[in-house]
N, C-alpha and C positions, 0 to 999 in steps of 0.2 A: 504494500500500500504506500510506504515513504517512497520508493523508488517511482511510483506513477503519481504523486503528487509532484517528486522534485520533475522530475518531465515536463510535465504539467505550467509549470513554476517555470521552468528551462524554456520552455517554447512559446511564453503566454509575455516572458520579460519580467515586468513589475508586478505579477500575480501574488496578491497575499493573499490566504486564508486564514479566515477566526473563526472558532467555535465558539460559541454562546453559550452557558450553562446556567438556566436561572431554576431555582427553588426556593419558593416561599418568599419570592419577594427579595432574595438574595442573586444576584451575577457575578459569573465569571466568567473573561475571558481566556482563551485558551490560541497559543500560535499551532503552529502545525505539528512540531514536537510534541507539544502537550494532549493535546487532541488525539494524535494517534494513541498515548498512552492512554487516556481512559476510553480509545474504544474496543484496543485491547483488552483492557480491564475486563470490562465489560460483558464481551464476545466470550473470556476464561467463564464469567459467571456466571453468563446464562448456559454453557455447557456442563459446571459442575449441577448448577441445580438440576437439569435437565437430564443428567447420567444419576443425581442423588435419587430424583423420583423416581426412576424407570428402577433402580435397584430397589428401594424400599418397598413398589408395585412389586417386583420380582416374587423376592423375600416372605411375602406374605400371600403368595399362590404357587409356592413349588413345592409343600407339603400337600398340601390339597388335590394339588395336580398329581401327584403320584399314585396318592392312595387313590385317588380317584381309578386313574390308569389301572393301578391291581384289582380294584373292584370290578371293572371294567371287563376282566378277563378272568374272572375267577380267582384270585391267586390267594390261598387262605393265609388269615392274618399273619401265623405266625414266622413266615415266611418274609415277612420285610417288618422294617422299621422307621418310624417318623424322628428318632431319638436321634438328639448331634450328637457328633462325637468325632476326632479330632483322629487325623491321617498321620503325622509323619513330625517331626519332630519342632516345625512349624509353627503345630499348634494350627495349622487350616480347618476348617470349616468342614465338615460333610454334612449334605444335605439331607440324606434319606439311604436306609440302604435293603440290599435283597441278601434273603440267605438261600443257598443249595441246597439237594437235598442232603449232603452230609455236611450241613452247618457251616458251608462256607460262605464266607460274608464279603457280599459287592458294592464299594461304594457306590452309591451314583449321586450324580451331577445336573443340576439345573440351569441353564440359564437363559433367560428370557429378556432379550433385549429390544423389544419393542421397536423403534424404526432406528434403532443402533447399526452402526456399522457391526455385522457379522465376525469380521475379523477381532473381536471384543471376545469372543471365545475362546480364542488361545490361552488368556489368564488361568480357564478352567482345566486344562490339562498338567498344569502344577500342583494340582489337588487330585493325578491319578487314578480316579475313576474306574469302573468297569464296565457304568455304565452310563451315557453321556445324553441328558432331553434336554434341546434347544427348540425354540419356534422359530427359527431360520440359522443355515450353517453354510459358510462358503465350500464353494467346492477344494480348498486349501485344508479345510477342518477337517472333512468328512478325507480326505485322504491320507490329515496325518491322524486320527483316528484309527480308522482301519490298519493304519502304521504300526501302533500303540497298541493291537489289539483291543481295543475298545469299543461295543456294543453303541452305536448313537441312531435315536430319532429326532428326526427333523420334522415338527409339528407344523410345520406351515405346506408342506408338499402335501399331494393327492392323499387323502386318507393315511398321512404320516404317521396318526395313531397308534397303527396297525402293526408297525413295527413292533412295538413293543411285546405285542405278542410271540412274533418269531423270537428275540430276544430271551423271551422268559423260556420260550422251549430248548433255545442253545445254552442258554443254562441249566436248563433240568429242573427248573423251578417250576410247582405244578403251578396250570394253566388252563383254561379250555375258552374257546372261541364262544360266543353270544349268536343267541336267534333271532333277538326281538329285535324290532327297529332302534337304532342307535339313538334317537331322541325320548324314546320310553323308557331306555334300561340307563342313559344319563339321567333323568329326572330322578327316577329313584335313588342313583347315587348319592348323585348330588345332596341331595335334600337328607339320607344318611349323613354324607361328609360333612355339612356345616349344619348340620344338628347337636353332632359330638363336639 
């Protein structure tokens, strides 16, 4: 932006710019230096708040979203978990995890980045996973994934859901496929899930 205003400035001669900042009855003015720095400022703020929300949204639908997911497919209780509990010497976060049938226990991974750049995923494979639900994943994800050996759906693709099903059965986690229409057997869940 300084480089196309000195242009600007370069090619115009005697060209000033002032930003004007009034509140409450108070002004300031601002030359061009300044100016750039508070709309940097700025631009930083409105993307922390804007990545702050989209994480605190997250946070508070990726428990839900799971068990929802194992209801979905039969998967009896005692075979996953909503309880955190911590990876690697970190001290990281796991979100929710599944067990096998000889008690082996799969982290998995949430994350929901709402109209985030995709490539925000990558964080999540520091946290080693087994098994990895996003609502969109770059094509870069989804092959260092499968890299990693790591089980991922991508909930925004054609009936993405559905994965998870295969998933549970490459685990050996019981499982069994649904009859009724997908908008009847979520309602009950659902209405289960945020009842508890």
């Amino acid at each position: 932006m300084r480089q196309l205003i000195d242009d600007l400035i370069h090619q115009a001669g005697d060209l000033d710019i002032t930003l004007k900042i009034e509140f409450r009855g108070v002004s300031v003015n601002l030359n061009v230096s300044e100016s750039l720095v508070v709309i940097n400022t700025l631009a930083v703020k409105r993307a922390q708040l804007r990545g702050g929300l989209w994480s605190t949204a997250g946070k508070q639908v990726e428990k839900p979203l799971l068990v929802t997911l194992c209801k979905l497919f039969s998967v009896p209780p005692e075979y996953y978990s909503i309880k955190r509990g911590v990876t690697d010497i970190y001290q990281r976060e796991i979100d929710f995890y599944l067990f096998g049938p000889s008690a082996e226990k799969y982290n998995c991974e949430v994350k929901l980045m709402g109209k985030g750049n995709p490539e925000s995923a990558d964080a999540i494979f520091a946290r080693n996973p087994r098994v990895f639900v996003a609502d969109k994943m770059s094509d870069l994800n989804k092959r260092q994934a499968d890299g990693l050996g790591i089980h991922w759906i991508e909930l925004r693709s054609p009936e993405g859901y559905y994965k998870f099903l295969a998933v549970l059965q490459n685990l050996g986690i019981p499982c069994q496929d649904f009859d009724e229409p997908l908008d009847e057997r979520l309602n009950k869940i659902l209405d289960e899930v945020f009842r508890s």
